[in-house]
Residue frames as a rotation matrix with the C-alpha (Angstrom) as fourth column:
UNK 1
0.676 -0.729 -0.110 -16.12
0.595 0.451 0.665 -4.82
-0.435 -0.515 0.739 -25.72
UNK 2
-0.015 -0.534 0.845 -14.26
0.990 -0.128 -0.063 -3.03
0.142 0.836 0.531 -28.70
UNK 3
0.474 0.401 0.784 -16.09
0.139 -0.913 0.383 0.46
0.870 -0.073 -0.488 -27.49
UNK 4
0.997 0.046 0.055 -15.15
-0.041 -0.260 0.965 -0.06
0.059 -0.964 -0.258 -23.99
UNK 5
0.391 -0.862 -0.322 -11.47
0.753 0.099 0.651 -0.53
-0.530 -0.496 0.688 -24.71
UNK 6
0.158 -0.433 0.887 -11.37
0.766 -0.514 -0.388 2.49
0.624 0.741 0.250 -27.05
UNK 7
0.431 0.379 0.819 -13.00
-0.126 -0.873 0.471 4.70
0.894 -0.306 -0.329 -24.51
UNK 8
0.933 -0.337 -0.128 -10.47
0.223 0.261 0.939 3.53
-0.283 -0.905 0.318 -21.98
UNK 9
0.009 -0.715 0.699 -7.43
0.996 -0.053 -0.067 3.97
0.085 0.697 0.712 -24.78
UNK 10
0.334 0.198 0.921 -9.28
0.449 -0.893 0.029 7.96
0.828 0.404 -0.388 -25.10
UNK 11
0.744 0.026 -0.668 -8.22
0.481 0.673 0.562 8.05
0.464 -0.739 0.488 -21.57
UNK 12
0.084 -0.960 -0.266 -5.03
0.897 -0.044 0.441 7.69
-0.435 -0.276 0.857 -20.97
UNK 13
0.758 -0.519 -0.394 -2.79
-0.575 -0.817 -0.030 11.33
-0.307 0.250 -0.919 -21.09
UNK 14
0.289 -0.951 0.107 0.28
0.761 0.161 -0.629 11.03
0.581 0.263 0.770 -22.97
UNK 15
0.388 -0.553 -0.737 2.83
0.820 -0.157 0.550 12.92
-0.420 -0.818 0.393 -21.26
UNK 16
0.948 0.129 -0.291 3.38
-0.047 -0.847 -0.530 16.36
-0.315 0.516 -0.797 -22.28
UNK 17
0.525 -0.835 0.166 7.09
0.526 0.165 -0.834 16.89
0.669 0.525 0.526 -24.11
UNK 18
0.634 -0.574 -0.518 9.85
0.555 -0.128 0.822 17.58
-0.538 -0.808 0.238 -21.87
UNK 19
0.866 -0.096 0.491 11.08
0.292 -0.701 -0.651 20.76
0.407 0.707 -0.578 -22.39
UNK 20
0.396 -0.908 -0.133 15.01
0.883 0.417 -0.217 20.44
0.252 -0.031 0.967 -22.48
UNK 21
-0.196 -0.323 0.926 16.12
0.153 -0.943 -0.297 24.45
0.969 0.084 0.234 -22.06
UNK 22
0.638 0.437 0.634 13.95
-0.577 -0.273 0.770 24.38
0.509 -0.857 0.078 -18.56
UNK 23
0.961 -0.248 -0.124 15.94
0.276 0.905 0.324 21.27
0.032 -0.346 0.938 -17.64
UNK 24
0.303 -0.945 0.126 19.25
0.553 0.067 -0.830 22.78
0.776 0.321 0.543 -18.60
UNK 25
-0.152 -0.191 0.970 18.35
-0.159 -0.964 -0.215 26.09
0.976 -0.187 0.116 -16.66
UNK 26
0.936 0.339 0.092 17.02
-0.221 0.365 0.904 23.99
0.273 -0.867 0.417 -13.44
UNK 27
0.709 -0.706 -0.007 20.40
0.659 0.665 -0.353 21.94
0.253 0.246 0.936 -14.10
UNK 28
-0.032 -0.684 0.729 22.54
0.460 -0.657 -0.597 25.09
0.887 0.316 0.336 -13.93
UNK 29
0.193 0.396 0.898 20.85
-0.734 -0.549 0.400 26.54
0.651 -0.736 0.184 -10.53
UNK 30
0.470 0.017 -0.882 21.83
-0.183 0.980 -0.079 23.54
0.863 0.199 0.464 -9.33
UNK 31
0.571 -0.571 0.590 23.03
-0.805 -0.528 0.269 24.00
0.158 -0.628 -0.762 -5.59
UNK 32
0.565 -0.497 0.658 24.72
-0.155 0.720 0.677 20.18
-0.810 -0.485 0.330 -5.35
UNK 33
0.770 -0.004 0.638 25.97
0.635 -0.090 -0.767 20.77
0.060 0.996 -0.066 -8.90
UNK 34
0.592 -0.479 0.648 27.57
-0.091 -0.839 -0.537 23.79
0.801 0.259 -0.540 -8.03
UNK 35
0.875 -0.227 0.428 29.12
-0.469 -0.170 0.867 22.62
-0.124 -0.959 -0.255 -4.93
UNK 36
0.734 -0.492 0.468 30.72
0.634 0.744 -0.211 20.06
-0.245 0.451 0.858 -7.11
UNK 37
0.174 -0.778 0.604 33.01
0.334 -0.531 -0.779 22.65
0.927 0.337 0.167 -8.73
UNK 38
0.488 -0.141 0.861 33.43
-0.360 -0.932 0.051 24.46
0.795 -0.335 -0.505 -5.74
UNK 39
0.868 -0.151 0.473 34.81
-0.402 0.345 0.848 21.78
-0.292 -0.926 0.239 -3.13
UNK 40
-0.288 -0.911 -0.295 38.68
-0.898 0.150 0.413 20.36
-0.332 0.383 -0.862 -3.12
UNK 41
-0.093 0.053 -0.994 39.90
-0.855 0.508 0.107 18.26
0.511 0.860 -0.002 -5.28
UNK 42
-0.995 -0.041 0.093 40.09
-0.070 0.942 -0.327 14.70
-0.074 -0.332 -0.940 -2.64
UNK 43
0.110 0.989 0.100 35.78
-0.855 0.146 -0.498 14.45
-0.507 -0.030 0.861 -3.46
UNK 44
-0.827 -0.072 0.558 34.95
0.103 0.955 0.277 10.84
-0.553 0.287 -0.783 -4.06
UNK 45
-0.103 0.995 0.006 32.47
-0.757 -0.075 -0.649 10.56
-0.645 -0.071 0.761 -6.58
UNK 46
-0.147 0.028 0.989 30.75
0.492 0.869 0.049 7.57
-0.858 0.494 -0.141 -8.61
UNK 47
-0.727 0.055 -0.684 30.26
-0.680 -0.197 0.707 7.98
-0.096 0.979 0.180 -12.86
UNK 48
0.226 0.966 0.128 27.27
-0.524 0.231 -0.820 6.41
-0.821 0.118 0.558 -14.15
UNK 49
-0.748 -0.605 0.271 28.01
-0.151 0.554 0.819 3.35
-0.646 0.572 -0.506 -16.97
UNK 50
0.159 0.832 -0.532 25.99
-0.804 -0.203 -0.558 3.61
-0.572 0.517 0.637 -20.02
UNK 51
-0.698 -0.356 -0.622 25.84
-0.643 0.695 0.324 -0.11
0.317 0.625 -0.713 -20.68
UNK 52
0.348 0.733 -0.585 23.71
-0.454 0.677 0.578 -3.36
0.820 0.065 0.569 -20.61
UNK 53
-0.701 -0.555 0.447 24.85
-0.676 0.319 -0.664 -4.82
0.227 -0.768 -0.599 -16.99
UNK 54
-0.568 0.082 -0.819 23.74
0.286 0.953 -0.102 -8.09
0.772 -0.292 -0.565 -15.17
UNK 55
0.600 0.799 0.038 21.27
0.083 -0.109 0.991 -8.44
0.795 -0.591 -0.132 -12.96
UNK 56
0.967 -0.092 -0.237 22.26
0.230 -0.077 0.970 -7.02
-0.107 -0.993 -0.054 -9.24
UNK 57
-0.128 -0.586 0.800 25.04
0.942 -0.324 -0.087 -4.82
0.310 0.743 0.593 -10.97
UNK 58
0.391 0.607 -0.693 25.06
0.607 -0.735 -0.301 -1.60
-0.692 -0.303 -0.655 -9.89
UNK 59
0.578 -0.232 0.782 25.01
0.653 -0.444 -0.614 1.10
0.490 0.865 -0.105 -13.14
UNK 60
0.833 -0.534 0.144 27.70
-0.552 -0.794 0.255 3.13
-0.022 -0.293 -0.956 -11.28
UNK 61
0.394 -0.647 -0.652 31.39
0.596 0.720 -0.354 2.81
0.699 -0.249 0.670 -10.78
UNK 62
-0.142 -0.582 0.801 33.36
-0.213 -0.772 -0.599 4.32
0.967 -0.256 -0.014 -8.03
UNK 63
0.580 -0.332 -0.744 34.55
0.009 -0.911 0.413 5.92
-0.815 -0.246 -0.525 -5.33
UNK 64
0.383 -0.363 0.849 36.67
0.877 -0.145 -0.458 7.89
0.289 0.920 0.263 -7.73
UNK 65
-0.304 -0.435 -0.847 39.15
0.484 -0.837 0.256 10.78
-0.821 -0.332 0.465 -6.55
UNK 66
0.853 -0.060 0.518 38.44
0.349 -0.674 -0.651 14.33
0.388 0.737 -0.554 -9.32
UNK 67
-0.081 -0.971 -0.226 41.33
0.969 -0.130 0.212 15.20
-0.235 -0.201 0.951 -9.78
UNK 68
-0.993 -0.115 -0.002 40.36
0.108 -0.936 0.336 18.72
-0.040 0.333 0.942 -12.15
UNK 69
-0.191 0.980 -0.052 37.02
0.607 0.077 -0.791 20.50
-0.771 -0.183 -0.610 -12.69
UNK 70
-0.960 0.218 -0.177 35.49
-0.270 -0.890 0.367 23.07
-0.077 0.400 0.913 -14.77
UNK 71
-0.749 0.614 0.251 32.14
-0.631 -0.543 -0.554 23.69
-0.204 -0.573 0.794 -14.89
UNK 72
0.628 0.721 -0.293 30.37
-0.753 0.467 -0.464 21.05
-0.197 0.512 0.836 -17.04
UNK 73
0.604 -0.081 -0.793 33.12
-0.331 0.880 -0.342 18.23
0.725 0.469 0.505 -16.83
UNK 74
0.434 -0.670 0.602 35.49
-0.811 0.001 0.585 16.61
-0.393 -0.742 -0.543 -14.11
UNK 75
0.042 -0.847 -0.529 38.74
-0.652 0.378 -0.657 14.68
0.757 0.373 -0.537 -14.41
UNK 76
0.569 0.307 0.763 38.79
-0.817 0.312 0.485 11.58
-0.089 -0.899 0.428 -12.41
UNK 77
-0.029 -0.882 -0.470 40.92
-0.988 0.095 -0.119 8.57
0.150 0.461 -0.874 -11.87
UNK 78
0.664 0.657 0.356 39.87
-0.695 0.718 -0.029 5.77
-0.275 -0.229 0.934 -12.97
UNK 79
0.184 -0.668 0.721 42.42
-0.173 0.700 0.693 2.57
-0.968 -0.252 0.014 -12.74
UNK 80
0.176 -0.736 -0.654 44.98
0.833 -0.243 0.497 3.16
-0.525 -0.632 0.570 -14.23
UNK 81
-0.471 0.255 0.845 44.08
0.641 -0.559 0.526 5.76
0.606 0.789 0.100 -16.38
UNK 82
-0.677 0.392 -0.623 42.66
0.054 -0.817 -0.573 9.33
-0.734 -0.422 0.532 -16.16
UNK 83
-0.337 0.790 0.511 39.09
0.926 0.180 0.333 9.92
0.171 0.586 -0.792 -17.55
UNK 84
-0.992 0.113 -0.055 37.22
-0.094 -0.959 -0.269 13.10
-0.083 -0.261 0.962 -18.25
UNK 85
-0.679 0.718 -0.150 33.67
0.734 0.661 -0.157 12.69
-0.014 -0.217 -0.976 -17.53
UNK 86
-0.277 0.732 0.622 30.07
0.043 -0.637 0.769 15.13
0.960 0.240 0.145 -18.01
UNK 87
-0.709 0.390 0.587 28.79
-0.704 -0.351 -0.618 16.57
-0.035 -0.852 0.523 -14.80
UNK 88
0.257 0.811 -0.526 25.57
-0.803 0.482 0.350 14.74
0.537 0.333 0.775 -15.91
UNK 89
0.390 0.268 -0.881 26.99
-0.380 0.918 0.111 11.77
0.839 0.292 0.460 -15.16
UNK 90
-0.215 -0.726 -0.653 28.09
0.208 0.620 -0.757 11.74
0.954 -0.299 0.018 -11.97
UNK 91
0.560 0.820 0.121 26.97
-0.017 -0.135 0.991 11.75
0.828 -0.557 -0.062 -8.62
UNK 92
-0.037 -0.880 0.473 28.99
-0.926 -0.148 -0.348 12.12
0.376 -0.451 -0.810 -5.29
UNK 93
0.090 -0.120 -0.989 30.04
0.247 0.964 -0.095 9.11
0.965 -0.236 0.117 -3.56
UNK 94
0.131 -0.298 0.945 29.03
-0.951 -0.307 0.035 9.05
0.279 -0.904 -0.324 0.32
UNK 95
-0.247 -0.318 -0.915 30.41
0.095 0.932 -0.349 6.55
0.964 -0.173 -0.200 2.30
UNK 96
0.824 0.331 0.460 29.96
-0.313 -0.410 0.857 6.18
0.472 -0.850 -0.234 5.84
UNK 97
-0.091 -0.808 0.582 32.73
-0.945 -0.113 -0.306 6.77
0.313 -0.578 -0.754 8.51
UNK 98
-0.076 -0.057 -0.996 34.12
-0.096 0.994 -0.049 3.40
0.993 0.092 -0.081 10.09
UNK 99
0.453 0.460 0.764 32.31
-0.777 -0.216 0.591 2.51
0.437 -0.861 0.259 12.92
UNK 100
-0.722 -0.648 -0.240 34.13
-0.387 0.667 -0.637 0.33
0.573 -0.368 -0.732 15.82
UNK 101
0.313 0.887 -0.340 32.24
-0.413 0.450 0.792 -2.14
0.855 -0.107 0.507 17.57
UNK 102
-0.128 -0.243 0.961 32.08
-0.951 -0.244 -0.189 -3.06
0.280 -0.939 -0.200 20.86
UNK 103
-0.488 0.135 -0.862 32.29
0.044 0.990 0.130 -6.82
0.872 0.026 -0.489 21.63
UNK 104
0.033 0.260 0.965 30.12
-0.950 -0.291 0.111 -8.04
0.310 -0.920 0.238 24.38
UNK 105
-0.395 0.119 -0.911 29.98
-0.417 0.861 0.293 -11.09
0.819 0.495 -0.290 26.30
UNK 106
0.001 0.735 0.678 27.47
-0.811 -0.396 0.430 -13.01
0.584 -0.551 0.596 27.95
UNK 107
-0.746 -0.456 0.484 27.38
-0.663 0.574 -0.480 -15.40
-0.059 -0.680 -0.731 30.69
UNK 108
-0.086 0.941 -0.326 24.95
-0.786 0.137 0.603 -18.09
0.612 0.309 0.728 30.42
């Protein structure tokens, strides 16, 4: 029993180390990254909350207007305050367009 759960333990792969420089340089080539700086300033986008939240919480806040960019941070406005924020952490906010509905009614 003791053999069979070593040789099941000998197994398992750990996960090689995650090499942070490749990640940065992947991060940088970024083509939705880089659009970020490059589009105007009315881009909703959400920030990412590095806290303990409640269940059915979502770990984001926003829409959020950016108000400034530069390459590795944006300026956003978050009630009632401005906030400068890490690329990292943020993600765009899509929303969908308001759709109008069409009432029917049936005869029965």
């Amino acid at each position: 029993m003791v053999a069979d759960s070593l040789s099941r333990v000998s197994e398992i792969e750990m996960p090689s180390p995650i090499d942070y420089k490749e990640f940065a340089k992947a991060q940088l080539l970024d083509k939705e990254l880089l659009g970020l700086n490059s589009c105007n300033k009315s881009l909703k986008l959400n920030f990412v909350k590095d806290r303990i939240k409640k269940y059915l919480v979502p770990p984001y806040s926003g829409p959020h207007i950016a108000l400034s960019r530069t390459p590795k941070h944006v300026t956003i406005e978050v009630e009632p305050r401005k906030q400068t924020i890490s690329v990292d952490r943020l993600k765009p906010a899509f929303q969908l367009s308001e759709v109008k509905l069409n009432h029917v009614r049936f005869s029965v």
